[in-house]
N, C-alpha and C positions, 0 to 999 in steps of 0.2 A: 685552792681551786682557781684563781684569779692566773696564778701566777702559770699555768696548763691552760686556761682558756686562749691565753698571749700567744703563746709559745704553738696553738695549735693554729692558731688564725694567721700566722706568719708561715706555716708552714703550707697551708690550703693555697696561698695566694701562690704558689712554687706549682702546687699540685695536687693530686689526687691523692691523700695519705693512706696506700696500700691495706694498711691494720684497720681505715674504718670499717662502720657499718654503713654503705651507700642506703640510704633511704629516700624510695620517693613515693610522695602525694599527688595524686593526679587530678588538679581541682578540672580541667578542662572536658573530658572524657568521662561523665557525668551521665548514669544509665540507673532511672530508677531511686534515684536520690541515696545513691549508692556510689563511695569514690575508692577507686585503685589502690593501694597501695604495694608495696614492695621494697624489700632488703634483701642487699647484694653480703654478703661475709666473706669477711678474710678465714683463708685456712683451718678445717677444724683441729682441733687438738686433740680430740676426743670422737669415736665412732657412736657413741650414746649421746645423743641430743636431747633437751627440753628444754620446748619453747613456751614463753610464756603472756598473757598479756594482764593487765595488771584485777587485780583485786579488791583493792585500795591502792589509793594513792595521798602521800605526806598532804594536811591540812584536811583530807575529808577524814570523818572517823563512822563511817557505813560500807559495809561491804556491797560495793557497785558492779563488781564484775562484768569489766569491758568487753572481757573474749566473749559475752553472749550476741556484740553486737558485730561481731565478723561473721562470712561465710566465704564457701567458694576456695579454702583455703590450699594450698600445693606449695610440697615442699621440694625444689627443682637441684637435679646434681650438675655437674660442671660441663653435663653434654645437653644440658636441660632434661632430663629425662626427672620421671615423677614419682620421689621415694615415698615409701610405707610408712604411713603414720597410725599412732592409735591416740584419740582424743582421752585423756584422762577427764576433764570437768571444763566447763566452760570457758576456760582460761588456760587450759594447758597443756602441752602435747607430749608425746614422746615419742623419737626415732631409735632405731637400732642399728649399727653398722652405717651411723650416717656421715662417713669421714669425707664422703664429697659433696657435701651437702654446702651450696654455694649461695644460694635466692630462696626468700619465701615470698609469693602472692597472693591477696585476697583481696576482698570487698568490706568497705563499712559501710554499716548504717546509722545512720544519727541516732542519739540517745532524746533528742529533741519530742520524735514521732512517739517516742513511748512512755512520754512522761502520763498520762494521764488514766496509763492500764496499770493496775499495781494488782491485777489480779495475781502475777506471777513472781513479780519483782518489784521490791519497793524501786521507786523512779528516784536516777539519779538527779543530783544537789544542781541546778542548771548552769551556775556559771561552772561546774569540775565537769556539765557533759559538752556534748558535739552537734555541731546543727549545719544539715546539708541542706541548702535551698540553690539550687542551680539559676544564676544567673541574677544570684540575692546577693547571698552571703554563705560563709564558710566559717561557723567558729572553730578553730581548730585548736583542742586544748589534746596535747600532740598524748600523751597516755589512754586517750581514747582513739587514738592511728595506729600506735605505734609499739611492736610485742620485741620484745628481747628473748635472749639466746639463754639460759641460767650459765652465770660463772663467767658471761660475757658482759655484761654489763658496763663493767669500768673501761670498755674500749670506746675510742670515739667513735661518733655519729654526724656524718657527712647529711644535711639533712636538703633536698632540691623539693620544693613546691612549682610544679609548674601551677600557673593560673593563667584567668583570663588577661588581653593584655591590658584591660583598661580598666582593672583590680588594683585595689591597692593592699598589703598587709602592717596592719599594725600588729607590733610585737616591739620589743628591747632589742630583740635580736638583730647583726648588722649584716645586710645580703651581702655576697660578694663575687656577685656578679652583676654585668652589667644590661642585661637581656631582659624587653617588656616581659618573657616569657616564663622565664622562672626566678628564683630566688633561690640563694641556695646558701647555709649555715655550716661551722664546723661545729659543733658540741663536745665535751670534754668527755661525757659519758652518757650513759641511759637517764640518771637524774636529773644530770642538766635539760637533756631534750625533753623530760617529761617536766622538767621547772621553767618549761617555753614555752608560752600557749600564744596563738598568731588568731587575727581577724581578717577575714578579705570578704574586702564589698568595695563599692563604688567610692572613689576616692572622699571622704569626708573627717577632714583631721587639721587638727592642731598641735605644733611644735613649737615649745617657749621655754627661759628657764625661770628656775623659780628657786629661790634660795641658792643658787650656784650649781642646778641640776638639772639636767633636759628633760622636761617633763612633754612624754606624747601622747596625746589624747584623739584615741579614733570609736567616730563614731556610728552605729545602723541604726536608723529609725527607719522603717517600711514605708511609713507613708511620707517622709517627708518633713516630720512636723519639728522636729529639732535641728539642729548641727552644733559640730563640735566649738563651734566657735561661742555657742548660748552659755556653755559652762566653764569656759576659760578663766573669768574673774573671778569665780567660786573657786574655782577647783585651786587655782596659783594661790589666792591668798590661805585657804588652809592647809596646802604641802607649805609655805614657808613659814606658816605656827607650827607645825610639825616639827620640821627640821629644827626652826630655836628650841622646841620642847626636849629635842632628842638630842642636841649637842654635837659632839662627835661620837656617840652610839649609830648616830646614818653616815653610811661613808659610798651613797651607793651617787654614780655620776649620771645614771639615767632611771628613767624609770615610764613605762609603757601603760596606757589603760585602755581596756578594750570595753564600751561602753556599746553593751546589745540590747536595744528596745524592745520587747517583744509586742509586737502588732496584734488588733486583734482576728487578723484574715492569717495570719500564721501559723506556727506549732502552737497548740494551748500547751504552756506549760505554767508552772505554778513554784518552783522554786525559786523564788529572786534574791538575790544577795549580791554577794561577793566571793574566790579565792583568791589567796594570797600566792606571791610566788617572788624570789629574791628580785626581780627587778620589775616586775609587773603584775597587774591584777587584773582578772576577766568578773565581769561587771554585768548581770542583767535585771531589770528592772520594766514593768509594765509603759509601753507605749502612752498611755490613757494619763497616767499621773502627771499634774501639774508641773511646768519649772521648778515652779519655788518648793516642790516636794522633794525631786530629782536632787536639784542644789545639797539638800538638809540632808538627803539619804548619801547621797557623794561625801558628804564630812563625817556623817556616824559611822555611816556601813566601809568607805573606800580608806577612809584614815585607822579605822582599825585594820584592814589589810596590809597598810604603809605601814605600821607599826610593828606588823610581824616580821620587818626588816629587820628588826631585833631579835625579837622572840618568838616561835624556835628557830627561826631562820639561821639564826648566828649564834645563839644560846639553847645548847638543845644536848636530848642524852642521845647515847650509844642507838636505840630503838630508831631515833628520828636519822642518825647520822648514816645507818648503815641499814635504809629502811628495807622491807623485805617487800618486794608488790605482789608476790606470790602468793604467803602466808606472811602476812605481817604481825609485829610485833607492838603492841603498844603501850606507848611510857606514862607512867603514875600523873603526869605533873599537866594536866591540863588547866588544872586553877591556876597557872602560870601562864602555860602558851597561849589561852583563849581568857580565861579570868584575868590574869593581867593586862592581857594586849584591849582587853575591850574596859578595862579600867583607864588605862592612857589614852583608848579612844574619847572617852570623857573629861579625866580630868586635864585634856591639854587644851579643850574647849574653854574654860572657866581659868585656866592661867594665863593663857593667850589671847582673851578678852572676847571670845567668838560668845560664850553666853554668859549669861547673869551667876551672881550665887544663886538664886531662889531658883533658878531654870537647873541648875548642878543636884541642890537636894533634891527635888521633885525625881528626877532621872535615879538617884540612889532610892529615892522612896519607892518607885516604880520598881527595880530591881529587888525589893526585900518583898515587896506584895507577891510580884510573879516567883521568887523564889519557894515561895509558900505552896506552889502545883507539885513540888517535888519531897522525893524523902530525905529529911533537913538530919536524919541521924545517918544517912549512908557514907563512907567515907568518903574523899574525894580522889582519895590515891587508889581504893580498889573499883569506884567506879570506871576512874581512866583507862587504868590498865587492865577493865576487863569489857569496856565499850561496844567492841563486838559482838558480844554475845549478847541475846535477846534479853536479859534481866537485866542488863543494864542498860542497854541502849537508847532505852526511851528517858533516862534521864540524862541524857549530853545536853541537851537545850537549858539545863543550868548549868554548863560551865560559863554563858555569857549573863547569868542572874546573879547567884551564888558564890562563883566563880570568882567576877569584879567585886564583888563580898569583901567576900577572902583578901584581896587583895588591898583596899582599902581600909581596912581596919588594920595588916600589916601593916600600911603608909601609918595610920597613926600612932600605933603600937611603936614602930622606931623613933617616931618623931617626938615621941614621950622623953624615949629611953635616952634619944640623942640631945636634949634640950632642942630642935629644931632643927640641929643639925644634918643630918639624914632620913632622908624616906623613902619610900618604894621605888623611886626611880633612880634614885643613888645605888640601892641596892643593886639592881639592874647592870647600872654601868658597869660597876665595882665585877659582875660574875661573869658579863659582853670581854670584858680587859682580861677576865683571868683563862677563860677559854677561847670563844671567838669560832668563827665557821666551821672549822677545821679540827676542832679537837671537842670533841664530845665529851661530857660529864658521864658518871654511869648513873643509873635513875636511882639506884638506892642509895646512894652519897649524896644528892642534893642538900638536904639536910643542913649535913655537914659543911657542907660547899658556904651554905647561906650567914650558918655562926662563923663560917669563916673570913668571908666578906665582910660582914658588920660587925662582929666584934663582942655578938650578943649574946651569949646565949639563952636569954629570955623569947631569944625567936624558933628555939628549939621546943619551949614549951607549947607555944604560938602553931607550931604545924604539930605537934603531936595529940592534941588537942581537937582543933577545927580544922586538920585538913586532913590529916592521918587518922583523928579519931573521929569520934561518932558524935560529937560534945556539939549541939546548934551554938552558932555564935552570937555572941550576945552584942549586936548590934548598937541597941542602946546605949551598952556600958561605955564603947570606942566612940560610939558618937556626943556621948555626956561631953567625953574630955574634950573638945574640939566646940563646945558649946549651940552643941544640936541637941534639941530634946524631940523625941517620939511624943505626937501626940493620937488619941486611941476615941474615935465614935461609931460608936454601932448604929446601922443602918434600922429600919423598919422591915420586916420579914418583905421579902419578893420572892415571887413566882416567875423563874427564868431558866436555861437550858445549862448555863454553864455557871458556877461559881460567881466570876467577875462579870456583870454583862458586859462591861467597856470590853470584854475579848471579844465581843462580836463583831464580824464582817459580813459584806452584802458582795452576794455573786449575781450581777447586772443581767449573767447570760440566762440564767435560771431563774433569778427574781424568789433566791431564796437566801437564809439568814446561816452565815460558814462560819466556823471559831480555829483558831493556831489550834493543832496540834500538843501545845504546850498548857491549853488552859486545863482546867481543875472542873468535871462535871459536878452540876449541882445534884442536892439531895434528888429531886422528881429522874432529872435526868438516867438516874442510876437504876432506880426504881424499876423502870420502863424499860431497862437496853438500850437506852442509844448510846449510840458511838461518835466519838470526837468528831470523826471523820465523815458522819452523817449530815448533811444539808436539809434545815429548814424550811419547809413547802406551806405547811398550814398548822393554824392549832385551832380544835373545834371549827374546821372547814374555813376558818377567815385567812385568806391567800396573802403572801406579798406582792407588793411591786413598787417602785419609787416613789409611785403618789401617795399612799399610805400607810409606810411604815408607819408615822406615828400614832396612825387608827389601831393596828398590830399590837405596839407596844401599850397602848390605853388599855386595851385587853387584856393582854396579858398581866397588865398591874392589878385589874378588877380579879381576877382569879380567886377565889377562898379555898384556904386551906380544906384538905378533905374531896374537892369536888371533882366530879370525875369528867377529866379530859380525855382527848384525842389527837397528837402530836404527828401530823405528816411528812415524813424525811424520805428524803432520796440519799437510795446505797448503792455504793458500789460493788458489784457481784458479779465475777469474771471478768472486768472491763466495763461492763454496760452498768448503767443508771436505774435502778428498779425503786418505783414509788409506794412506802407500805406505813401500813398505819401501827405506833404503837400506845398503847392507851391502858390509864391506871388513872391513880386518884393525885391530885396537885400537891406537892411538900412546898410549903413557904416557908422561903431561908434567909437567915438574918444573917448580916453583913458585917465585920468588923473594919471600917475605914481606917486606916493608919496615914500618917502624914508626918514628914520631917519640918522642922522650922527652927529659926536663927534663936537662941535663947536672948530675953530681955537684956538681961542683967548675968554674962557669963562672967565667970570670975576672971582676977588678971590672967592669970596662967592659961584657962582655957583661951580668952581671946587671943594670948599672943600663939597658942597651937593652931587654932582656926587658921588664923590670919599666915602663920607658916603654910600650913595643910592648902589653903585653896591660891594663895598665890605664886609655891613652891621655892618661896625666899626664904635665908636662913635669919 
């Protein structure tokens, strides 16, 4: 792909490459918080068209469906004149007899404004959607602009953003032209342009390198209260632990971050994180939160993203390689692409001296507690490849618990096998060397692929077991040899909403008590019907608010089993907030604490495995 990227961008500077897709964004011309778009085609080949816009897209695993956020749509022939279309589903058209079918236009609308209605559609993951604020910002993660032709895809994409002139855009991507007014990209194909996501707002960025790599950092905060310049010594010295961690596995010479604040006079939205993308990551995170939270979320959340520069980006099956945005396809090996990747987002932290051992176990311990909200016998090869669909879906949020599992008991499992010599991230290398960007695995030969790397095959038993099969991993047993022992205290029975109370969060704007999605309802909870997704108002009529959460929680401890309560939440029903009471008798639930820690007296063998395992020396 590198070697087609060249060869196109030499070509653009000449001209106009006849065979592209002309694509343009119209950030200027801004009506409704709604922006332009349009593609120009080369020659059909075919009088049957369908067009498409994506469904999914590589790195998210939920069906988004972008076509719901276009309208306005006109599909124009070569005299402009306006062919016959029939809408198939949100995302996809069909023409007939459309062999002069030369321009399509429409309108987007940001995925931003609709994050908070899920009456219709779950809301998309916020850094994979789009946010139109006229004379703010523009996040432009271009699979939300931008529909392909089917069967055209692998053709290039001429890609022109006009904007304001006194916008700036961050992206990897290199303009080439010289005008305040547009910008303008070659793309090798639809995947590239959709592995492109651009920022435009008001010039606020930093450009440095960091390990022998131009690292670009732009950034929006609404009100003002940061700039890119606050995260610079954070952000450089953990991409260059990175890069020693990853060796010659990162071969990438830039790499772009688009870091969007969400304010609170802005879109309310609620999905913060990160996506990943081969030379860049788009990044949103709460305006409100402290520096030094920002910092710590930039190394966990943004170095897992930097690490998929490996994994699947450049190690990936047939499913990923030759993705379908239409009707996708999706591959077994998530405990890889996300369990892995968020494993070396950890453990390059504890090699590279960013945190303690005792800060490392605590993060593995944390990860086997929350793994415990999910079902620990479901496979992890048929959850992956059936994640779409509604019976699986709700357990994707352990391939980052579970997941990193998985993958760390591998690292010790070879490192047994290897006397020290090999672990997980040798692995890695070893499967990075044998394929690489460009040449896909097929997903049911990984396996294979892996005893063929290492040499083991004790690692065949290893996935057919805990990844392939249904077998819970035994934790303890991986963590004995390495000289961690699981220690086990049960709690005093409490009266609370969820499983873990530490899942609890406080929503400032409502002045009510919110839990992740991911946590584990407690006995009462279940009892009564509430739902995950239900907000905290009252119990037996005593209110939240900042000043006395911990009058709240005094209450709720005094609770006796048996006694009849009244729990008031606010639901979501069609969009809107409806306040209702559900009320039954109080379950008090006992608590199993579990905790990792360094053994006194580990035998020699286990301390020289530790001592391999956490500082990745052989």
């Amino acid at each position: 792909m590198k070697k087609i990227a060249v060869s196109l961008g030499l070509l653009s500077a000449i001209g106009f490459n006849a065979q592209s897709v002309k694509t343009q964004i119209d950030l200027v011309n801004v009506k409704d918080d709604k922006v332009n778009v349009s593609l120009e085609f080369p020659k059909m080949k075919s009088g049957d068209v369908k067009f498409h816009f994506p469904k999914t897209v590589p790195g998210t695993y939920s069906t988004d469906d972008y076509g719901r956020f276009i309208e306005g749509i006109k599909f124009l022939d070569n005299k402009g004149k306006e062919l016959k279309f029939t809408k198939v589903n949100d995302n996809s058209y069909t023409l007939k007899n459309a062999q002069n079918l030369t321009k399509v236009t429409y309108l987007v609308n940001d995925s931003f404004d609709d994050e908070m209605d899920s009456s219709k559609h779950k809301a998309v993951f916020s850094p994979s959607g789009t946010d139109i604020e006229e004379g703010k910002v523009y996040l432009v993660n271009t699979h939300g602009f931008v529909g392909y032709i089917e069967n055209m895809q692998d053709v290039p994409y001429q890609l022109i953003v006009k904007k304001p002139k006194d916008f700036y855009g961050t992206t990897a991507l290199v303009d080439q032209d010289k005008s305040e007014d547009t910008d303008t990209f070659t793309l090798a194909n639809y995947a590239k342009l959709t592995d492109s996501p651009l920022m435009y707002t008001k010039p606020d960025y930093v450009t440095f390198n960091a390990g022998g790599m131009e690292l670009v950092l732009g950034v929006y905060s609404p009100t003002g209260k940061y700039k890119a310049a606050d995260f610079k010594e954070n952000l450089g010295k953990m991409v260059i632990a990175q890069k020693k961690f990853l060796g010659d596995m990162n071969t990438n010479k830039k790499y772009a971050i688009m870091l969007y604040l969400a304010g609170a006079d802005g879109p309310q939205i609620k999905g913060f994180g990160a996506l990943e993308h081969h030379e860049s990551t788009s990044v949103v995170l709460p305006e409100m939160m402290p520096k030094e939270a920002i910092d710590q979320t930039i190394t966990d959340v943004v170095s897992h993203e930097f690490f998929h520069t490996v994994n699947p980006l450049k190690v990936h099956s047939e499913e990923i390689h030759y993705f379908d945005y239409a009707d996708p396809k999706m591959s077994q090996h998530l405990w890889m692409y996300e369990g892995g990747t968020e494993y070396f987002a950890n453990l390059f932290q504890i090699q590279e001296g960013l945190i303690t051992r005792d800060e490392f176990l605590k993060r593995m311990n944390d990860k086997i507690t929350n793994s415990k909200n999910y079902n620990d016998t479901m496979p992890f090869t048929v959850m992956s490849k059936n994640i779409l669909k509604d019976e699986y879906k709700d357990q994707y949020r352990n391939v980052y618990e579970k997941g990193a599992l998985l993958a760390m008991c591998l690292d010790i499992e070879l490192r047994k096998l290897s006397n020290g010599e090999m672990g997980y991230r040798d692995m890695i290398r070893k499967l990075s060397q044998r394929f690489g960007e460009n040449k896909p695995f097929k997903d049911d030969k990984l396996i294979d692929e892996l005893v063929e790397v290492t040499g083991y095959p004790q690692v065949r038993d290893f996935y057919n077991k805990y990844i392939a099969g249904g077998e819970p991993t035994p934790y303890e047993k991986y963590l004995s040899q390495v000289g961690v022992e699981l220690k086990k205290q049960d709690t005093p029975p409490i009266f609370w909403f969820v499983k873990d109370p530490n899942q609890t969060g406080y929503n400032d704007k409502n002045n009510t008590f919110i839990f992740d999605e991911s946590s584990a309802l407690s006995p009462f909870a279940k009892s009564v019907g509430f739902k995950i997704t239900d907000e905290v108002v009252a119990l037996d009529g005593k209110t939240i608010n900042i000043q006395n959460i911990q009058e709240f929680i005094n209450y709720a401890k005094s609770v006796k089993d048996g006694q009849n309560v009244t729990l008031t939440v606010l639901r979501n029903k069609d969009g809107k907030s409806e306040k209702i009471d559900l009320k039954g008798k109080a379950i008090l639930d006992k608590m199993t604490i579990e905790s990792l820690g360094f053994k006194a007296n580990p035998t020699a063998a286990e301390k020289k495995l530790q001592d391999q395992w956490i500082t990745g020396k052989k």
